[in-house]
Residue frames as qw, qx, qy, qz and C-alpha x, y, z in Angstrom:
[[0.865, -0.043, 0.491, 0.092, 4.50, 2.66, 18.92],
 [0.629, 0.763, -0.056, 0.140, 5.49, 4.15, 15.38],
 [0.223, 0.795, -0.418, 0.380, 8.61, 6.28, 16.62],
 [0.582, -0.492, 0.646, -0.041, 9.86, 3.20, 19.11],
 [0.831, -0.074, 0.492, 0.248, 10.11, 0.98, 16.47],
 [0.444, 0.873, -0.158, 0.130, 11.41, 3.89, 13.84],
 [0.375, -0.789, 0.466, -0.137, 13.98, 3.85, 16.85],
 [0.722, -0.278, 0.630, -0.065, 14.21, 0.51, 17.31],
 [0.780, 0.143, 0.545, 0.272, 14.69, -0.64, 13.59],
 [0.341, 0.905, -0.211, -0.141, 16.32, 2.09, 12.19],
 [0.005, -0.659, 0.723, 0.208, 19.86, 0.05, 11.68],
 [0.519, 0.146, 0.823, 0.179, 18.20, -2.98, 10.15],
 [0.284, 0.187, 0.712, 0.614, 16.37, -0.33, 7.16],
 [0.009, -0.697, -0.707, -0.120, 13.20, 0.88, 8.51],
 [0.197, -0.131, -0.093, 0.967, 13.70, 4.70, 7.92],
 [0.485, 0.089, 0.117, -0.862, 9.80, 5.40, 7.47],
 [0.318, 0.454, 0.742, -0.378, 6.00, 4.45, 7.88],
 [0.046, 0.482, 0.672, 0.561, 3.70, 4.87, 5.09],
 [0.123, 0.106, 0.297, -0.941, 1.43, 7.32, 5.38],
 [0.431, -0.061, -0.508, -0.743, -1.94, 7.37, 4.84],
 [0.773, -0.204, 0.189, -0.570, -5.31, 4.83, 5.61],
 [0.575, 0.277, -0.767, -0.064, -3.12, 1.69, 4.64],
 [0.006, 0.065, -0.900, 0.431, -2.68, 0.35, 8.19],
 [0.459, 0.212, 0.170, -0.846, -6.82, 1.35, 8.56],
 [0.574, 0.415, -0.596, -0.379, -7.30, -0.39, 5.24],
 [0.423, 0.297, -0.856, 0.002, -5.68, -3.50, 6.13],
 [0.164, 0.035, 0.773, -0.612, -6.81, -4.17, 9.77],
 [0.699, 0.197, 0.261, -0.636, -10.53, -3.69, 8.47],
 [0.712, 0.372, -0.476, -0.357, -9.61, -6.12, 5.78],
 [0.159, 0.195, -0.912, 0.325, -8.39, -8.78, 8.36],
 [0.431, 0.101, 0.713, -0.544, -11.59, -8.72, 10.26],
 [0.572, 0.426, -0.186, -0.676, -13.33, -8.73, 6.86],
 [0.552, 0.302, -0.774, -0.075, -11.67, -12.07, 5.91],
 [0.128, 0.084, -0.905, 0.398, -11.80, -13.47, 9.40],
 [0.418, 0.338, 0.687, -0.489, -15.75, -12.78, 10.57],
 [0.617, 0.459, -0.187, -0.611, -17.67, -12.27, 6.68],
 [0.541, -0.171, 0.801, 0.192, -18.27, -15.76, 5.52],
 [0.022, 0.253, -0.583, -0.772, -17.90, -16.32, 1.70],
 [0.499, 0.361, 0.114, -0.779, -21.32, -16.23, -0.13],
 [0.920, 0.314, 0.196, -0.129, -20.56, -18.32, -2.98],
 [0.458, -0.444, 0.663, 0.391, -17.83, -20.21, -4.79],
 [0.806, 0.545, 0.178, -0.149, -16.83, -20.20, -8.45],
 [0.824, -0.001, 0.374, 0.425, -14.11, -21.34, -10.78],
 [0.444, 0.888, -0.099, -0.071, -12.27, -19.11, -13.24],
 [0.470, 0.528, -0.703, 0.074, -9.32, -21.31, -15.53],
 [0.827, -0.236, -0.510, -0.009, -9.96, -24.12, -12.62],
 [0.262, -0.039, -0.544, 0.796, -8.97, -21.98, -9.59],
 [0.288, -0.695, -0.659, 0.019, -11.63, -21.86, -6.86],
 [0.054, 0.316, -0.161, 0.933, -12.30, -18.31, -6.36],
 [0.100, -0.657, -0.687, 0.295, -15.20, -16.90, -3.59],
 [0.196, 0.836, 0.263, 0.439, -17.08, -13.72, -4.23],
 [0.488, -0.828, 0.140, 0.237, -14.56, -11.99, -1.34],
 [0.749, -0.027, 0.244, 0.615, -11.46, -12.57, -3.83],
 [0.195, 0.857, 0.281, 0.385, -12.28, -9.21, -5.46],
 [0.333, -0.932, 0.113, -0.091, -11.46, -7.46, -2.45],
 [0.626, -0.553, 0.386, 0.391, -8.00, -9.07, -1.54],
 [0.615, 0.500, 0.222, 0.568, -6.99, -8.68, -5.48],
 [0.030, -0.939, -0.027, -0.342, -7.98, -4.80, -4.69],
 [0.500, -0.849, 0.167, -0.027, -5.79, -5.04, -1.74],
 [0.769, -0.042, 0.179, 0.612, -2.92, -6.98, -3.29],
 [0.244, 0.844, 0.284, 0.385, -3.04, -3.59, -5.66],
 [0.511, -0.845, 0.095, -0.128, -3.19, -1.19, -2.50],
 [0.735, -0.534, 0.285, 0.306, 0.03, -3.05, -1.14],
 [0.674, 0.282, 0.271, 0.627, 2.26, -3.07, -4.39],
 [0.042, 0.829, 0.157, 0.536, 1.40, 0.54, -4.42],
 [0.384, -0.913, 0.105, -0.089, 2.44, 1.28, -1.30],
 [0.942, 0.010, 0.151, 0.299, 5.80, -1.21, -1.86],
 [0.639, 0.401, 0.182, 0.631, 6.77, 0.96, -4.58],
 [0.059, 0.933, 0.106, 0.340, 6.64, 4.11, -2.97]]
């Protein structure tokens, strides 16, 4: 599926895949978000935060990092 759509969107930009556990990474973080229900809820500067926000900060991180490479 990689090298058909290297193929297939290579004249709109997409001249490589990341390497690495990102895609791994991300998928487990989807089910994480979709079956783990949040524990508890607290405020910080009056935005509701749950104790799962940690992790998707970490993963904004993860993505900006891979952005810039």
């Amino acid at each position: 599926m990689e090298f058909l759509s290297l193929m297939v969107f290579n004249r709109v930009g997409l001249n490589h895949i990341a390497m690495g556990p990102a895609t791994f990474l991300f998928s487990l973080l989807y089910q994480y978000s979709r079956i783990v229900p949040p524990a508890y809820t607290f405020r910080v500067f009056g935005i509701p935060l749950t104790n799962k926000s940690m992790v998707y900060i970490l993963a904004l991180q993860v993505s900006s990092l891979i952005l810039l490479s």
